[in-house]
Structure formats: structure tokens, C-alpha cells
N, C-alpha and C positions, 0 to 999 in steps of 0.2 A: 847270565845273571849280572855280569857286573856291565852289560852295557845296558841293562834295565835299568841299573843304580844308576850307571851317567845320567841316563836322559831322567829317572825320576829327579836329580839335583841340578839339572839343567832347566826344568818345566819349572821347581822350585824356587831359583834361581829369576828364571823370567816374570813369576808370578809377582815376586815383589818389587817387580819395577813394572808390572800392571795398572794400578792407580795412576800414578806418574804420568806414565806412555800416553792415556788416555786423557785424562785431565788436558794436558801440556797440546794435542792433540785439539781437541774440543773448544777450549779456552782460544788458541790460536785460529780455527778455524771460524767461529764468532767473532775475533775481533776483526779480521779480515771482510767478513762478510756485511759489518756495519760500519766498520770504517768506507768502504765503495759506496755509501749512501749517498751520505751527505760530498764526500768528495766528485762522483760523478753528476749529481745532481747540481753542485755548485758551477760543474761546468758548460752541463747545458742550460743553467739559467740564462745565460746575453741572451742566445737564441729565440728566446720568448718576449724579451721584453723585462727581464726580473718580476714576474709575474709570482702572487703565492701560491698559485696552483701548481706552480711545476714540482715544486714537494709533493704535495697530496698526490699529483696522477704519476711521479715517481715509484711512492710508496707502494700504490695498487701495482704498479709493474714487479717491483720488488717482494710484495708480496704473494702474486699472481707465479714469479718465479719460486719462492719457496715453497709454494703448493707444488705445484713439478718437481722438484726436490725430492718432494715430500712423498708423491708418489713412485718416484722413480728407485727411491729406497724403499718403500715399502714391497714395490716388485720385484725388487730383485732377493730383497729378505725372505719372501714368501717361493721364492721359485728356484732357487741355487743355493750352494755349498756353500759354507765359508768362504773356503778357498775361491770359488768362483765370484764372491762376491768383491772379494776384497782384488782381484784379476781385474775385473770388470769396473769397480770403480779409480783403479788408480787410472786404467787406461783414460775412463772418462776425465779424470782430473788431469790429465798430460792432454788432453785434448783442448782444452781451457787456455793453455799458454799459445796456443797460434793466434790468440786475439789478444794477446797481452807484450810491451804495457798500449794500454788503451789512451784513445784521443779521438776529439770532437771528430767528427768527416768532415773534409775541407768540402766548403760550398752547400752545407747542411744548408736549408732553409725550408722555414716552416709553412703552412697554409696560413694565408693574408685572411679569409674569413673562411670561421667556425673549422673544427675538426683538429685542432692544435695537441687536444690531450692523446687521439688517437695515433697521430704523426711522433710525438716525443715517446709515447708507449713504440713505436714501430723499432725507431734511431736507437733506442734502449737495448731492445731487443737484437739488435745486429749488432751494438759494440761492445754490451759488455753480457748482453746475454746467457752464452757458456759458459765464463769462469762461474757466474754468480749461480746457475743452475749448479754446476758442481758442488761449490761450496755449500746450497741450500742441503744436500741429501747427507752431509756429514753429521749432525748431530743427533740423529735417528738411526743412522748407521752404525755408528761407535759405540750409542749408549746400548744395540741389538750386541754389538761383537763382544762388549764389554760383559754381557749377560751370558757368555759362553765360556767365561772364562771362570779360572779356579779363585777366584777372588770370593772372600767374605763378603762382601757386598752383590755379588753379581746378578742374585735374583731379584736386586730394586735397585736399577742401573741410573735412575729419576735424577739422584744427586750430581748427576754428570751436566742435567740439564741446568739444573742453579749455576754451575762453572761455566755454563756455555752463556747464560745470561749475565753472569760478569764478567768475562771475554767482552761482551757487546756492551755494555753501558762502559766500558773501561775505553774502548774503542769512541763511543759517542762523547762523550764528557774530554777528552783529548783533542778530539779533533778541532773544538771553535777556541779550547784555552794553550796550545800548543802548537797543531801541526798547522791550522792555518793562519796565524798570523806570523810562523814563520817558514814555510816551504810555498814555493808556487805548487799548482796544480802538475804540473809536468813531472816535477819533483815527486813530489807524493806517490802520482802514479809508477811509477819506475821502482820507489821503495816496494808498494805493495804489492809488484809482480816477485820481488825478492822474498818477499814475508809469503807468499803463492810458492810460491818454489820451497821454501822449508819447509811449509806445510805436508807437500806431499812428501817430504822424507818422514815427518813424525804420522803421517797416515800408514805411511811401509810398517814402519815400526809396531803401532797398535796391531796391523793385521797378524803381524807376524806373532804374535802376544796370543793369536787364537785360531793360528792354523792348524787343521788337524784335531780341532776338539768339537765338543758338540755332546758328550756320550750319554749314560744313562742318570750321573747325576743332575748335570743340567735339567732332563725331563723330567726328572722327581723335582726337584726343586721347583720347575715349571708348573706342576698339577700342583704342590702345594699351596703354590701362590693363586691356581684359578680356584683353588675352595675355600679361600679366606677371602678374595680380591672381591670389592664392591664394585658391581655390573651395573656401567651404566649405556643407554645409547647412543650412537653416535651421533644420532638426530640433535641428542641433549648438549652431548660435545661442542656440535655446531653450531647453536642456537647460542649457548653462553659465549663463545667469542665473538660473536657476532658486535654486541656496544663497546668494549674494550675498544676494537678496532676502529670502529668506528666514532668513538668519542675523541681518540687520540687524534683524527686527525681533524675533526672539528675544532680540537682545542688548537689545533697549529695551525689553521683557517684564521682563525679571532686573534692568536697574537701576532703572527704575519703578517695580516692584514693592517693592524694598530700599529705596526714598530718598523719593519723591514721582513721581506726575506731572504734570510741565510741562515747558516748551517747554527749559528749557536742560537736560533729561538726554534729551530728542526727538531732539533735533539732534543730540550725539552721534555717533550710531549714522550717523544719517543723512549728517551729514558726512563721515566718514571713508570712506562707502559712493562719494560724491561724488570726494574726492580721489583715490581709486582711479583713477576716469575718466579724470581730470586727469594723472594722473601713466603712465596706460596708454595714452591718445592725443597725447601729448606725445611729440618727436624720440626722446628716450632710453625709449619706452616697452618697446621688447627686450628693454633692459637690465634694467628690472626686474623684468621678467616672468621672466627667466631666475635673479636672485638670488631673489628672493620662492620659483621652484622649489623651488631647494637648500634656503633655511632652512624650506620649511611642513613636513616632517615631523620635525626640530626643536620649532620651535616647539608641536606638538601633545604628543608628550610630554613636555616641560617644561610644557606646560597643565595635564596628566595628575597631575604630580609634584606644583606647584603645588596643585592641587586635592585631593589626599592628606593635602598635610599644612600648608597653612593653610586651614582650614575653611570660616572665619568672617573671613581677613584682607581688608584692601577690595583688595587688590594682586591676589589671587586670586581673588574675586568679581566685582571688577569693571574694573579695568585688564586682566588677563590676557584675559580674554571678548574686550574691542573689539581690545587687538591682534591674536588669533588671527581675530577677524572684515577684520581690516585685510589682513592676511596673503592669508585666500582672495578678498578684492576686489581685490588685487590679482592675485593668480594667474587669476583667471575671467576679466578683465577685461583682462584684458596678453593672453590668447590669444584675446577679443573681437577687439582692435586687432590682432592677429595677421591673424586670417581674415576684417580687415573687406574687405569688393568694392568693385568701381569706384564710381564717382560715379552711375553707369547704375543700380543696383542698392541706393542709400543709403537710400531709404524702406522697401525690404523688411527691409533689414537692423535699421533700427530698429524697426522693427514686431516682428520678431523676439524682439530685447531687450526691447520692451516685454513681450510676450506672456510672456517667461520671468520677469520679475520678477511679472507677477501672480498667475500660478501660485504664487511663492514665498511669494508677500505674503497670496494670500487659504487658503496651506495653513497659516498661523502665523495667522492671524488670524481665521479663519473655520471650518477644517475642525480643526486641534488640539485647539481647548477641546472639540469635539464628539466626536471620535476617542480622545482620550489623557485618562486622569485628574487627570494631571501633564505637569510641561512636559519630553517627553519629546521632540518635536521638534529642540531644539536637539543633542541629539549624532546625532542620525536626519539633519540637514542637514549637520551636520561630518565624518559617516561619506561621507556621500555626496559630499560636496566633496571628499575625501581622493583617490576613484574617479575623478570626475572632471576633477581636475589632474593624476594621477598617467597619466592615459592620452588625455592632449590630443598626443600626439605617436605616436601610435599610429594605423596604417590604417584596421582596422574595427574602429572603436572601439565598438562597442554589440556586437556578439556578445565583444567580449574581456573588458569589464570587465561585463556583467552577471551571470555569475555569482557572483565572487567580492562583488559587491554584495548580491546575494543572501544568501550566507552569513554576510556583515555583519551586515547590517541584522536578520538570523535572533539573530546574537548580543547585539546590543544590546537588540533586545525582550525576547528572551528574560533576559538579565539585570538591565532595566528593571520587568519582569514579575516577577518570580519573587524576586529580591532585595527585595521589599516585603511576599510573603506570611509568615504566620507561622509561625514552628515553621522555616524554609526553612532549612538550613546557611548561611552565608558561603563553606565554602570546595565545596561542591557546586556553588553559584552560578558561582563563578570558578571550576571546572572546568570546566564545562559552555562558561562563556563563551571560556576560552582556545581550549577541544578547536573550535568555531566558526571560530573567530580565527584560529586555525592554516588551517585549514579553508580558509578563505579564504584566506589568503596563499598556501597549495598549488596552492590553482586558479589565483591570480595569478600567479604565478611562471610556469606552465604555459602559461600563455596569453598575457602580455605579457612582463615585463621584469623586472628587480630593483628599481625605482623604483616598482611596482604593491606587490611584495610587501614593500617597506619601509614603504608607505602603508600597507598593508591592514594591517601589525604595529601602527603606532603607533597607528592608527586603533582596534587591537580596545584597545590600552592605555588611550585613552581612554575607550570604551564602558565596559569594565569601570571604570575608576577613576567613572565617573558611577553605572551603575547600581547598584554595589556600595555605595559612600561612601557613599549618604546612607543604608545604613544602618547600617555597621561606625561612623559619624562622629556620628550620629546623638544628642545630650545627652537629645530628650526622650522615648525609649521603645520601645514594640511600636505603629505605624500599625495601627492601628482602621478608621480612617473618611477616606477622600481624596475631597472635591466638588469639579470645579471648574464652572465658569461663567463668564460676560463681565467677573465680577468681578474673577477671579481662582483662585487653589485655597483650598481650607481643608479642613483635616486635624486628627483630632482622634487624640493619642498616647492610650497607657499605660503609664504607669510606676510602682513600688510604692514606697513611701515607707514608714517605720517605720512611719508613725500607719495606713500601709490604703493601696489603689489610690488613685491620682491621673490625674484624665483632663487634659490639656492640647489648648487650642486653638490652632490655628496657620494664622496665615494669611498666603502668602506664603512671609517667614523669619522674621514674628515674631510672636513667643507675645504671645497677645492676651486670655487667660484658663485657669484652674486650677481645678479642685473635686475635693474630697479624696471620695471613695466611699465614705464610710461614713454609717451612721445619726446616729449624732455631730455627721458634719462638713459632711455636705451640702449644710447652712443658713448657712452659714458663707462670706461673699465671700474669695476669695484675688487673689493675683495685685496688682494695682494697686486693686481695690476692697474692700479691707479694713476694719473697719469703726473702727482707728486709723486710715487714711491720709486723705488730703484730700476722699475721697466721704461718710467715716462722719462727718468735723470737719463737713463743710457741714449735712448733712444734719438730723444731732442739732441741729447749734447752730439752723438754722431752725425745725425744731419743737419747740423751747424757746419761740424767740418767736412762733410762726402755731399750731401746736397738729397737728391734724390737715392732711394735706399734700397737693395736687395737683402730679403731678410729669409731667410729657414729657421722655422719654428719648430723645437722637437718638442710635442706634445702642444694639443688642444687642449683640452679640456673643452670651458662652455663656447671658448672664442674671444675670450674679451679682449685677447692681445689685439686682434685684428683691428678694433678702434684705434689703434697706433698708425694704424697704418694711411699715408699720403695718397692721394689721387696720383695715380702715374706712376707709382712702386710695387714692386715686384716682390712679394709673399707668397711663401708654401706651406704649408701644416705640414707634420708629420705625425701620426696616432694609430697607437697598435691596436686598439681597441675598435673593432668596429660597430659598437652598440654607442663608447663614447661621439664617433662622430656624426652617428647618425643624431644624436641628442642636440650637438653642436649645429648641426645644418637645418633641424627643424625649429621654426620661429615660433611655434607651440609652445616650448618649454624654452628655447634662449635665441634672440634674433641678432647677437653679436655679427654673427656670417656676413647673414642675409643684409643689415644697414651698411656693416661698414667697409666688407671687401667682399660682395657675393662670388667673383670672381676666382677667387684665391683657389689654387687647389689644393685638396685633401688626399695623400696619400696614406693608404692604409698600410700598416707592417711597421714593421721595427726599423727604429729611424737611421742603425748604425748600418743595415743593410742596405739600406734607400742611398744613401748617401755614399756608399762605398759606389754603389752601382753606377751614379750620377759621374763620381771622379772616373771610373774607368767608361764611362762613353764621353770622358770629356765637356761635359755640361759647364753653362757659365758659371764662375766663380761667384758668391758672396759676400756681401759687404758685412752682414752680424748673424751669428748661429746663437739663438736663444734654445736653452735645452733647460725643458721646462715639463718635460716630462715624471710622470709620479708612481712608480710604485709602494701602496701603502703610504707612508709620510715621508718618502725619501725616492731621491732619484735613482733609479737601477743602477748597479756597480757597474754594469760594463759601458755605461754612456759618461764614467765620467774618471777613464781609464788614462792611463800613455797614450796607451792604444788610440782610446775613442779621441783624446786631444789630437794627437797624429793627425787622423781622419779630418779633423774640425780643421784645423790649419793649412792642410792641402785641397778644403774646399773655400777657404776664405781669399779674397783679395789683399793683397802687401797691406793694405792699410786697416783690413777688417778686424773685429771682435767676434770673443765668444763672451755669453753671458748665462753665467752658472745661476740657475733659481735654488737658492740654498736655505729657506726657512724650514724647521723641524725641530721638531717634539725631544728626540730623545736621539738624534745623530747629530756630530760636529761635522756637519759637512763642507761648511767654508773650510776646515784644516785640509779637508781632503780636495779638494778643489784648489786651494794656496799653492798645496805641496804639489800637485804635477804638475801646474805655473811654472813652480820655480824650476823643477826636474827637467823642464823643455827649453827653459832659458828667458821663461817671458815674464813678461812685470805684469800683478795682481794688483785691484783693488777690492778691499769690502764693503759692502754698503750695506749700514744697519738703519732699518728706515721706523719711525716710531709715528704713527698720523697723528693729525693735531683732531681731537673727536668734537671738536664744540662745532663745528658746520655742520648742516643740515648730510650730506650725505659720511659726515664721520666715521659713523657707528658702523656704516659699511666696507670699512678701507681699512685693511686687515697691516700688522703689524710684519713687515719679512727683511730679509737678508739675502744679501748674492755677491758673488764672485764677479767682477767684469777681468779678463786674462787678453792679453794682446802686445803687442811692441810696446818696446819702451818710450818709443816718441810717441805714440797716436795714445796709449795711457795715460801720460803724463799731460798731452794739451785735453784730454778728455777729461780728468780731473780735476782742469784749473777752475777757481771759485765754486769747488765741493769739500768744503769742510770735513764734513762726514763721509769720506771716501777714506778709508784708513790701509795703511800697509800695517798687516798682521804677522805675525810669523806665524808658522802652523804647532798646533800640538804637537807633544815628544811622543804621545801615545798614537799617532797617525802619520804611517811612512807612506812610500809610494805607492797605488795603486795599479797596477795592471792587469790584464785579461787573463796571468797567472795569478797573481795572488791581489785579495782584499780582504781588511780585517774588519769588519763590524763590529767585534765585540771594542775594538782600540778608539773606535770613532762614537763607539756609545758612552767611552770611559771617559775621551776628552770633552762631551758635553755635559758631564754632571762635577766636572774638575771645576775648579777657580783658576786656569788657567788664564782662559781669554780676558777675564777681570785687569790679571796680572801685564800680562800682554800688550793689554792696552793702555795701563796706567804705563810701563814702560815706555812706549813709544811716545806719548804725549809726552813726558819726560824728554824723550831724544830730539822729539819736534823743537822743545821749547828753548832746548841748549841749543841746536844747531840755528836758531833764529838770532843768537847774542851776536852783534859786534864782535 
């Protein structure tokens, strides 16, 4: 009897430090798990190129691993003991630590053409693989153990999942304002093998919370919960995470693309994807499932309206996008928590959701670039999210809303489609698309409700406002040419200009080169390589003093560098893109190559690996490296490293340069470029170049800025009678960069400073004293 009383003050005892164990458990196993995101993904970016896909085909890995998780805990819940479960998982999570702490494989290298997403999905899979499968099965697993236990709670274990989604948004919101603008990547990794290793003491702990239990309350409680619990199926389960998923990483497509990528515009998307959870398996999650209703078909055409008529505003491009993505995670995701099942039933249901987000994740990630020219996807997932909120309260809901999905989805291709060909009307387009649109809502109405056919309205308002706008809104012309690949899109306009056609390069949303079409003007750089602006001052002035010139180009684009180049000189391109260089070598769309160095050759791959290769077989040295390479509106962090300077200077001649192309939108990238100058010991200059627009080809000769780095003697005679060659210091908010650590958020902060203003009224000040007698 009294060793009944022990153990019953003992279970007692343990019970109230249940919540706790698990919580503490949960919360930890989430942050660990999303913190490896954006960390390992930040470190296989150099390997690509800084490409923004390597996010998205991360993500599908990432997610692709939590479905295994996801079933791997549902197997073993459905097939063993407690005890055995909790046996079976710790081993599995001890098994995780022989890959751990994790680092890039020496001598990785990717496929030079096509196959890139399937190669980093591979590399993924062998390095960090296991820990992250372990970690996937924890939060299905603990919220099943947690449902065995003598806890008040235990028979709606859900609330564990909101702690597991603040675990992960606590982890993601950290990572870009914290850990990486101050830990290298090495560092980071080594903490989170330690934060891996306590976890599995507080996974002991939890089990231990519910070995040996299981009995007949639990199964009363369990039938309880299956004769109140609203059944729904899993079919239903997967279908609604399906645009969540997949709008999240559209939307981190469109800001990547526009700005940089890294991990603080990653998270983003992904957080808010997060707080959804949080806020939909939360008490008051009804509540908002049922406001979020009312305003989504709001919200979307004010997105519509927005998108009309601020083109190019960032309120329109890119706040509007995440709220309306916050909107359907909320709406998908409130009638998740709606139809989630008993506790009996908690690993199917996650498997479920897992199953639907990968679908979303590897059709934005995998099947788009290969299917769609453009990123056509995102209002193809918003049409469809419209259909599927709009008929979440509906009986038979798959015969009611597939048709009017149907005639959606008909209108939005079709005016995605047809709006880009040329000669097309605008307003046949948006006839076609409304008579659709209509179309749709007719069948809706018919078959569901008025909240179908207001969905299906706003819904076709946004299809048209997308497929039409870009080209009623459209600055640079008649589309010619649309590539895309894992790079990205690129498209090449035409537009007529006084002087003759004008083709324009365009990749993403920003024009990235120009050549005038005529016999004239062909030979002729425009855009930012003019041969007044900072490419033609470097170029000239060095072969004033080297003579004839060996030059390595990192990155093509259309070619127009190559009109720089002398009869008798020795040019290479470097371009990881091979849709870009095929763009560049064809005189269809730009004959830069072909007039003025057909000769030159074109190496395909990432220029940091070409070049390393080059110095270990010994190849002739260089007299200037121009890295002029782009991903999104900014050069790739690891081309403009210690590291990658290192590489530049051991391929250059005593006398040579490097020449940083540093114009951009929304990065201080001359700070960053300055700052490992000075870090190496070499002397900087800036060059802010402003064109004078009153000549006939003005209007074409784009406004840029660059870094030239090199010795302090061949600097200083390069500079003499360049007024505007300035010694800057670099921003306080932009330290050293290296292949461990780089901060974007620091170099986004010192280009909205008044710093440089500052900076530079200084130095003119120090010029103007150090000139006095």
C-alpha cells in the first residue's frame, strides 16, 4: 500500500512538470529545426552562383524531409509501445550526431548546364539530411506522448503545436537580426550541434513523463474526442496546404529576386507562413479564421488596384504580396485547425499537411521554372486559394468548385498567354479574360453560394490585372525573348528610339543592359557600360599604363563589355547562366559578342570555381578582373569575399586591378567592396558616375557606381586627373565580409543612412585642408 502511495506521489509529482518537459522540448526542437534553414542554405548559396532559387529548391528539400518525419512518426505511433517508441526515437536522434557539426564537402561542384536544383536537393540530403529528418518527427511525436499523459490537457495536445511554431518563427526572426550579422557560418554550426545534443536530454525527459502509461483513461478520453471531433478528409487536409505552400515561396521568388538573396528576405515569407499556425491553433483560432473570411476577397482586389497603378512602388510589389500571402495562411490554415481530428488520429493529420505543403513547394520550385516561361504560378496559386476558401464550408466540395476552377484557371492562362504575344490587342485580351471570368462565377453561383461567386469575381480581377499589366504597364517595349531557368527569367524587349530599335535586357525586374540596332551603333556599350562611365575611365586609363590588356570578366550579361575590348587582347567571360550566354552569343537579340570580340571565350559555371581552377593549373595571370556579375540587383556575397579578393589577387599580375560593379537599388555595396580593400591592405577608389542626358544616345547610358581595389602605386597613377574617383570610408553598419559570415540586413541599413552624404562632405573637407600651404 504505501509503495502504491510512493509511486501514486511520484506520477503526481512528474505530472506537474508535464507541460513544462514538453513545451520546453517542442519549442526547442522547432527552433533547431528552422534555425538549419536559412543557416545551411546560406551556405550552399557561393556554390550556385547566389542564385534565388537555391531558397525555394532548399525549401522543397526541407520540406520533402518533414514529410519523412512526418511519416516516420506516424509509423512508429501506429505500430509500438510507448516505450518502444520513445527507444526507437532517441536512438534515431543519436544517430543524427555522426553528421554533425555539418560543413559544405570540400570540392562540391555543381552541374555547369541544367539539373542544379536536383544536385543541391542531392548535397542536402547527404550533409545535413539525418539530423533534420530526426528533428522533422518531433513535433507529432511529443504532441502523441503528450496525449498519454495524466495532463488536463492531454486529449487536445494542438496547443503544443502553436509552441512549436513559436519555437520557429523565434528561430527565423533571430537568425538575419542576430546570429548572422554576428557569428560566421562555422560558428553557428558547432552552437547548433550543442542546442542538438540538449535536445535530446529534454526528449529523455518528455518520454520519460509517459512511460508505462497508455490505460483505459486515455481510450475513454480518445472515443470522447472521436464523437464530438469534426471528420474531415485527408484528401481535404492536402488540398488546403497545397497554396500556403506554395504562395510562400512565390512570394520569396518576387522579393529575392527584386532585392538580394539571403536569409533576412527568406524568412520573411516563411515567418508569416509560421504565425499563421500560431495564430490558427491558438484558443481564438475561429476567430480569426472567420475575419480573415470576410476581408480575403477585399483584400485581393485592393491587391488588383494596387498593382494597376503603383507599378514599380515597394508597397505594391512587395508589402501588398506578403499580406495577401498572410491573409490565405491564415484562411487555409484557421480551417486546418477547424477539421483538425482527435489525438487518435494526430500523425495522419500531419502527414497530411506535410504531404500538401510539398506538393506546393516542389510545384513553385521544381515544376514552374520548367512548365511556365514566367513566373506565372503565383496568381495560378491565388486563383486557386480564392476556390478553395471560398468553399471550405461547403458539403461536396470537389464536384462544386471544380468547375468554376476550371474556367479560372482557363482565364488566367489564357490571359497570361496571349497578353505577351505580339501584335495581341489589350482590350481582346481583357475580353476574352472577363467573358472566362464571368464564366466562372456563373458556374459558381450555380453550384455553391454568393461567397464562390464573389471569390471567383475578384479573383478573375486579379488574373487580369496580372496578366494584362505587365504589358499595358510595361516601360520597356514589345517582349521578344522570355528564358527562364534556376536562375531566374530573362527577357529581352524592343523598343524604337529616334536613333533606330533598341533591344533591352531584363532580368528579374531589372534592366541589366541596352544595344541600339543599328550599323552605327551596335559597337557602342550603353546602359551602365558606356565608354564615359566607370568601365570605359578604368579601362582606358589602364591601358594608358599596361598597353595591351588581359582582362577576366565575371559575368556577361548582353556583352557590351566586350566593345571595350582592343584587337590583340586577351578577354574571357565568365556566366553561370547558361540561357544568359546563349542570349549574349546570339546576334538575334544582342550582337555585342559577335562585332566586337567573337573570339572571346565563354565559360559557363561560377566564376569563383573557374578561377580557382585556372590558378591551380597555373594559367596566365591577369592584368584586370571586372566582377560584374548579378544576382537579383546585387552581386553574390561570396564573389565579393576575403576569400573571393584572395582568389582575385592571386590571379592578377603585380600591376593589375579588380573592378567591383557596384550600382544598386537597396545594397551599400561600395561599403562592402571598400571594407575588404582596406581588410587586404589595398587602396580603393569610388566612382559615382552621373551621364550628361542631352546627346542623342543619353537617355540610354544608365547612372552606376564601382569600386576600382589594387596597389597603392598603380591606384594612385590610375586616378591622376579623375576628380570624381573618391576615397570613401565604409559604413559603421558594413564589417568584413567573408565565405563565413555576411550581413545584408547591415549593407541594406547603410544604404538608406545619410551616411555616405556625410562621408563625403568629410573628405572634400580633408581634400580641401590638406591642399593649403
Amino acid at each position: 500500500m504505501s509503495q502504491s502511495l510512493w509511486e501514486t506521489r511520484a506520477m503526481s509529482g512528474l505530472a506537474a512538470h508535464v507541460a513544462p518537459a514538453f513545451t520546453a522540448a517542442v519549442f526547442a526542437s522547432a527552433y533547431l529545426l528552422f534555425a538549419v534553414q536559412p543557416l545551411f542554405t546560406k551556405l550552399a548559396l557561393p556554390m550556385l552562383g547566389g542564385a534565388p532559387n537555391v531558397w525555394n529548391t532548399a525549401m522543397v528539400f526541407f520540406q520533402a524531409t518533414l514529410l519523412l518525419g512526418y511519416l516516420y512518426a506516424h509509423f512508429i505511433a501506429s505500430r509500438f509501445s510507448l516505450r518502444a517508441q520513445a527507444t526507437i526515437h532517441l536512438a534515431v536522434m543519436g544517430a543524427g550526431l555522426v553528421f554533425l557539426p555539418f560543413a559544405a564537402p570540400s570540392g562540391a561542384t555543381p552541374p555547369a548546364n541544367g539539373a542544379q536544383s536536383f544536385w543541391l536537393i542531392g548535397m542536402m540530403a547527404m550533409v545535413i539530411g539525418a539530423p533534420f529528418f530526426a528533428l522533422s518527427a518531433n513535433a507529432p511525436l511529443l504532441q502523441r506522448w503528450f496525449s498519454h499523459t495524466a495532463h488536463p490537457s492531454a486529449h487536445d495536445p494542438y496547443f503544443l503545436y502553436a509552441a512549436s511554431n513559436i519555437g520557429s518563427i523565434a528561430s527565423l526572426l533571430l537568425y538575419p537580426v542576430l546570429l548572422e550579422p554576428t557569428l560566421g557560418i562555422s560558428t553557428q554550426a558547432r552552437m547548433w550541434t550543442v542546442g542538438y545534443i540538449i535536445l535530446i536530454g529534454l526528449l529523455a525527459v518528455s518520454a520519460a513523463c509517459v512511460a508505462g502509461r497508455g490505460g483505459a483513461a486515455v481510450e475513454a478520453a480518445a472515443k470522447s474526442a472521436r464523437a464530438t471531433a469534426r471528420r474531415s478528409g485527408p484528401f481535404w487536409w492536402i488540398l488546403i496546404a497545397i497554396a500556403p505552400s506554395g504562395l510562400m515561396l512565390s512570394v520569396t521568388t518576387h522579393l529575392t529576386t527584386n532585392v538580394a538573396p539571403s536569409p533576412f528576405l527568406w524568412v520573411a515569407p516563411l515567418a508569416l507562413y509560421l504565425l499563421s499556425f500560431v495564430f490558427s491553433f491558438s484558443g481564438a483560432g475561429e476567430i480569426w479564421r472567420k475575419r480573415t473570411v470576410m476581408l480575403f476577397p477585399g483584400a485581393i482586389a485592393f491587391s488588383a488596384i494596387a498593382n494597376a497603378v503603383w507599378v514599380d512602388d515597394p508597397l505594391s510589389s512587395s508589402l501588398m504580396p506578403l499580406a495577401l500571402f498572410f491573409l490565405v495562411s491564415l484562411a487555409c490554415h484557421g480551417e486546418l485547425a477547424r477539421s483538425r481530428p482527435e489525438a487518435e488520429r494526430l500523425t495522419r493529420f500531419y502527414l497530411c499537411m506535410s504531404l500538401g505543403g510539398v506538393i506546393g513547394g516542389a510545384f513553385v520550385a521544381l515544376a514552374a521554372p520548367l512548365i511556365f516561361p514566367d513566373v506565372w504560378e503565383y496568381p495560378l496559386l491565388l486563383t486557386a486559394a480564392a476556390f478553395v476558401i471560398a468553399a471550405c464550408n461547403q458539403t461536396d466540395k470537389g464536384a462544386m468548385i471544380a468547375p468554376p476552377i476550371a474556367l479560372m484557371l482557363a482565364a488566367v492562362l489564357f490571359g497570361a498567354g496571349a497578353g505577351m504575344i505580339e501584335g495581341a490587342p489589350a482590350r481582346l485580351v481583357l475580353a476574352a479574360n472577363v467573358t472566362l471570368a464571368f464564366g466562372a462565377a456563373y458556374v459558381g453561383f450555380k453550384n455553391c453560394n454568393n461567397a464562390v461567386l464573389f471569390a471567383a469575381s475578384v479573383a478573375a480581377l486579379l488574373a487580369n490585372t496580372m496578366a494584362i499589366g505587365a504589358r499595358n504597364h510595361n516601360a520597356y517595349g514589345e517582349l521578344i525573348l522570355r528564358e527562364r531557368s534556376f536562375f531566374g527569367v530573362s527577357k529581352v524587349y524592343r523598343a524604337d528610339a529616334d536613333e533606330g530599335p533598341v533591344h533591352i535586357l531584363v532580368h528579374g525586374a531589372i534592366v541589366h543592359n541596352l544595344q541600339l540596332r543599328t550599323p552605327e551603333g551596335e559597337k557602342t556599350p550603353l546602359a551602365y557600360y558606356s565608354f564615359e562611365g566607370p568601365f570605359g575611365q578604368v579601362i582606358a586609363g589602364l591601358r594608358r599604363l599596361k598597353g595591351s590588356l588581359k582582362v577576366a570578366s565575371v559575368g556577361l550579361g548582353a556583352g557590351a563589355l566586350a566593345c571595350h575590348a582592343k584587337a590583340g587582347e586577351d578577354w574571357t567571360f565568365y556566366e553561370i547562366d547558361p540561357h544568359v550566354a546563349d542570349i549574349a552569343r546570339d546576334d538575334r537579340w544582342f550582337s555585342y559578342l559577335a562585332r566586337c570580340a567573337p573570339a572571346a571565350p565563354v565559360k559557363i559555371g561560377d566564376a569563383r570555381l573557374a578561377l580557382a581552377a585556372e590558378q591551380r593549373a597555373g594559367a596566365p595571370k591577369v592584368d584586370l578582373i571586372v566582377v560584374d556579375a548579378f544576382s537579383s540587383d546585387s552581386i553574390p556575397a561570396h564573389l565579393i569575399t576575403r576569400e573571393a579578393l584572395a582568389l582575385y589577387r592571386d590571379r592578377l599580375t603585380s600591376d593589375g586591378i579588380i573592378f567591383f560593379h557596384t550600382s544598386n537599388r537597396y545594397l551599400d555595396v561600395v561599403s562592402v567592396a571598400s571594407r575588404i580593400a582596406a581588410d587586404a591592405g589595398l587602396q580603393s577608389r569610388v566612382i559615382r558616375f552621373e551621364p550628361e542626358t542631352s546627346g542623342p544616345l543619353g537617355p540610354m547610358i544608365s547612372r552606376a557606381s564601382a569600386v576600382v581595389v589594387g596597389s597603392d602605386a598603380v591606384i594612385s597613377k590610375l586616378s591622376e586627373g579623375h576628380d570624381g574617383w573618391l576615397i570613401e570610408s565604409p559604413s559603421p553598419y558594413v564589417g568584413v565580409w567573408t565565405d563565413d559570415y555576411s550581413n545584408i540586413l547591415g549593407a541594406m541599413a547603410a544604404k538608406f543612412s545619410n551616411d555616405r552624404q556625410a562621408r563625403i562632405a568629410r573628405q572634400q573637407a580633408h581634400d580641401a585642408f590638406a591642399q593649403v600651404p
